[in-house]
C-alpha distance (Angstrom), angle and dihedral (degrees) to the residues before:
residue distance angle dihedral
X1 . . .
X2 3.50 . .
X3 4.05 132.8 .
X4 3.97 135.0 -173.9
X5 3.96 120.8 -72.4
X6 3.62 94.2 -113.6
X7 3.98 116.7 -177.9
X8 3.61 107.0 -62.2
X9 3.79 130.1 -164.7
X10 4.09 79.9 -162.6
X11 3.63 138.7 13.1
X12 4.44 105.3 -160.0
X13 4.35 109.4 -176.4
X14 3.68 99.3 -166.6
X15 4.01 115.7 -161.2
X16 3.55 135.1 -150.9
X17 3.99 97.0 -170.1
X18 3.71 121.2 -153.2
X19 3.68 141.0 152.1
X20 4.19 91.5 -125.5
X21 3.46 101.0 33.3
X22 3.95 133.5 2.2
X23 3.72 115.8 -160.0
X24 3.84 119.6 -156.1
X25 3.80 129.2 164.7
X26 3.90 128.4 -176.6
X27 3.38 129.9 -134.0
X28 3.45 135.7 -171.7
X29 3.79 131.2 -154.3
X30 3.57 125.0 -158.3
X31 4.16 120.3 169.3
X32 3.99 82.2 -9.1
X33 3.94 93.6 -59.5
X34 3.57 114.7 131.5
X35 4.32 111.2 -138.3
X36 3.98 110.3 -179.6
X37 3.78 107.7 -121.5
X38 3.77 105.0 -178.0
X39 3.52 132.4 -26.1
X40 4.17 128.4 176.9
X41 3.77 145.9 137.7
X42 3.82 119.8 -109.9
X43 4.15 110.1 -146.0
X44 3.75 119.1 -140.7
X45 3.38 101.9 173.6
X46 4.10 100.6 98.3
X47 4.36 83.0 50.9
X48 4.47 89.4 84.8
X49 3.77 89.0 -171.0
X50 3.67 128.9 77.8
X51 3.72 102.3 -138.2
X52 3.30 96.6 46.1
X53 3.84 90.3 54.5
X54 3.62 84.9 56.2
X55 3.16 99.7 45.8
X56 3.81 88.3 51.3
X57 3.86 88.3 55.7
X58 4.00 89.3 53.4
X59 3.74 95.3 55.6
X60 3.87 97.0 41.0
X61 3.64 94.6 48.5
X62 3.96 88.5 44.9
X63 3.63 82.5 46.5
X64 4.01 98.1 56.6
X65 4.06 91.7 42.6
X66 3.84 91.3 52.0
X67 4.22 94.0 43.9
X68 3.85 88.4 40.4
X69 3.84 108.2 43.4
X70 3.49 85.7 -133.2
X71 4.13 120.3 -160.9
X72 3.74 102.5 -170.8
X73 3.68 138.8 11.0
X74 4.01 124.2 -153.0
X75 4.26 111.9 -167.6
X76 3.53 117.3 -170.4
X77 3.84 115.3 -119.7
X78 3.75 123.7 -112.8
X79 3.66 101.2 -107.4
X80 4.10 114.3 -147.0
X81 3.90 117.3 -85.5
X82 3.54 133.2 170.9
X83 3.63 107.3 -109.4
X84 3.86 111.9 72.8
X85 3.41 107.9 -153.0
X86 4.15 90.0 50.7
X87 3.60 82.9 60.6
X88 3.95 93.7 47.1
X89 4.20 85.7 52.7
X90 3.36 87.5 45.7
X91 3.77 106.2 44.8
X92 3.75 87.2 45.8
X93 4.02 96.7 57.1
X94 3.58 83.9 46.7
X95 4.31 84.9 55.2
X96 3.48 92.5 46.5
X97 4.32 101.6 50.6
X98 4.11 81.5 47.4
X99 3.34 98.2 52.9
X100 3.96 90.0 43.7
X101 3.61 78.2 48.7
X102 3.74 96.5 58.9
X103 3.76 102.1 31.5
X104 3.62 82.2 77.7
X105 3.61 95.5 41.6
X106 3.72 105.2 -113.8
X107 3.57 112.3 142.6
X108 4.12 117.3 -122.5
X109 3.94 134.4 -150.0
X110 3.75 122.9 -166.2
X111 3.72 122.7 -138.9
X112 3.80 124.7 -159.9
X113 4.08 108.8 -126.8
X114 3.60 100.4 -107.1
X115 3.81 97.6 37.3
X116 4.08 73.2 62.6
X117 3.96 91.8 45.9
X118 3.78 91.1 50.3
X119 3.57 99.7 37.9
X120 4.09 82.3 57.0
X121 3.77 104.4 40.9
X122 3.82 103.7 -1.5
X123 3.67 94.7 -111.1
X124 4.24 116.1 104.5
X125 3.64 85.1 -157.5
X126 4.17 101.9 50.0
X127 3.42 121.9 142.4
X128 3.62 124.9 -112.4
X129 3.76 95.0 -117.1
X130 4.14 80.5 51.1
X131 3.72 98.0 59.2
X132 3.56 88.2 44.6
X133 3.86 98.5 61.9
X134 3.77 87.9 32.8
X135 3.91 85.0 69.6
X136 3.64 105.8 38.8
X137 3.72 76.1 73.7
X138 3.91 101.1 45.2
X139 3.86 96.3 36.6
X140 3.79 90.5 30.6
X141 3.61 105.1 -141.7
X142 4.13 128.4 144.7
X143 3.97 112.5 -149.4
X144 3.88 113.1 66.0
X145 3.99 111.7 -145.0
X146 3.73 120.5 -100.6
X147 4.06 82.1 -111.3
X148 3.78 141.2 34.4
X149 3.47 94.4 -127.8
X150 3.69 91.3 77.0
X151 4.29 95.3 54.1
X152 4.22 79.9 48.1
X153 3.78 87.7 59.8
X154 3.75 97.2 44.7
X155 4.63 90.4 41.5
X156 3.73 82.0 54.2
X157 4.07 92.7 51.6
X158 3.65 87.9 39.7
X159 4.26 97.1 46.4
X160 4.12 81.1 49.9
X161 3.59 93.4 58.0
X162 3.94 98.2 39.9
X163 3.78 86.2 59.2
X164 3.60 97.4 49.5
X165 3.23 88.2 57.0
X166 3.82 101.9 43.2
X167 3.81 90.8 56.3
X168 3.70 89.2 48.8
X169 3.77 89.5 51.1
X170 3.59 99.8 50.4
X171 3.78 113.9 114.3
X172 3.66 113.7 -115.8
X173 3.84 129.2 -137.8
X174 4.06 137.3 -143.6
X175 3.69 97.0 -153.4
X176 4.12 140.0 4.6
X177 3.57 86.3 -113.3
X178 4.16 86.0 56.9
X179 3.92 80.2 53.7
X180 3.26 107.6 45.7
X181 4.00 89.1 48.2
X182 3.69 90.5 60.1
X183 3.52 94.0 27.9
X184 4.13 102.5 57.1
X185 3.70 100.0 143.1
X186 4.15 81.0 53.1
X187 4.09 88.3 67.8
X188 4.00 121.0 105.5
């Protein structure tokens, strides 16, 4: 699913790295409106060796930064399993999107899965089919990808942007005491 580069006031790529597939979706963000620029799922499978499946990852996230004009990039953390050597894979595809990432000098934020989940639907522990219909409404977008990954991508892009702008929105204070005044339930 891809769309026109329109003006942007921010591109966000958000990646779901793995070592079979790697989702990613774009987003763009124009007077804080979020317009879904791309979003897919890059298969690894058919590549037998390791390397080369990194590799692969390297070039196609270089590839979607350069086409895109991306701004920011937000990667999904590798979240603790039990088998080792998944999390080794993993960890490394994670590596190599980064450092793709800041080869070209775009800076990149890592989000914990379920601070994605509950960014998206307000749930840590949502389902993958839940964040998925949770942002055909936020992105507004019709045809679901063939696979999940690609949704993952775009919640991570979209999580990235809802933070940004919760910091920014955050009301600021002159003093403690101005804090703890409007902050009561805050108090010891």
């Amino acid at each position: 699913m891809e769309q026109k580069i329109s003006q942007a006031d921010k591109i966000i790529l958000g990646i779901d790295p793995g070592t079979n597939i790697m989702g990613y979706g774009l987003i763009a963000i124009k007077k804080k409106e979020i317009s879904l620029l791309a979003m897919g799922a890059i298969h690894l499978t058919k590549l037998g060796d390791h390397s080369i499946r990194l590799k692969k990852i390297f070039e196609r996230t270089l590839s979607l930064i350069d086409d895109y004009k991306v701004d920011e990039m937000a990667i999904e953390a590798p979240f603790y399993g039990k088998n080792a050597q998944s999390m080794l894979k993993l960890g490394r595809a994670q590596g190599v999107a980064m450092a793709a990432s800041l080869v070209r000098e775009v800076p990149v934020t890592e989000y914990m899965p379920k601070k994605i989940k509950k960014a998206i639907t307000g749930k840590g522990a949502a389902s993958k089919d839940q964040v998925a219909a949770m942002l055909k409404t936020i992105v507004a977008f019709q045809d679901s990808p063939k696979y999940l990954d690609a949704t993952d991508g775009l919640a991570v892009a979209v999580c990235h942007h809802f933070q940004g702008n919760a910091l920014s929105s955050k009301k600021s204070y002159s003093s403690w005491d101005s804090f703890l005044r409007n902050n009561p339930d805050r108090k010891a």
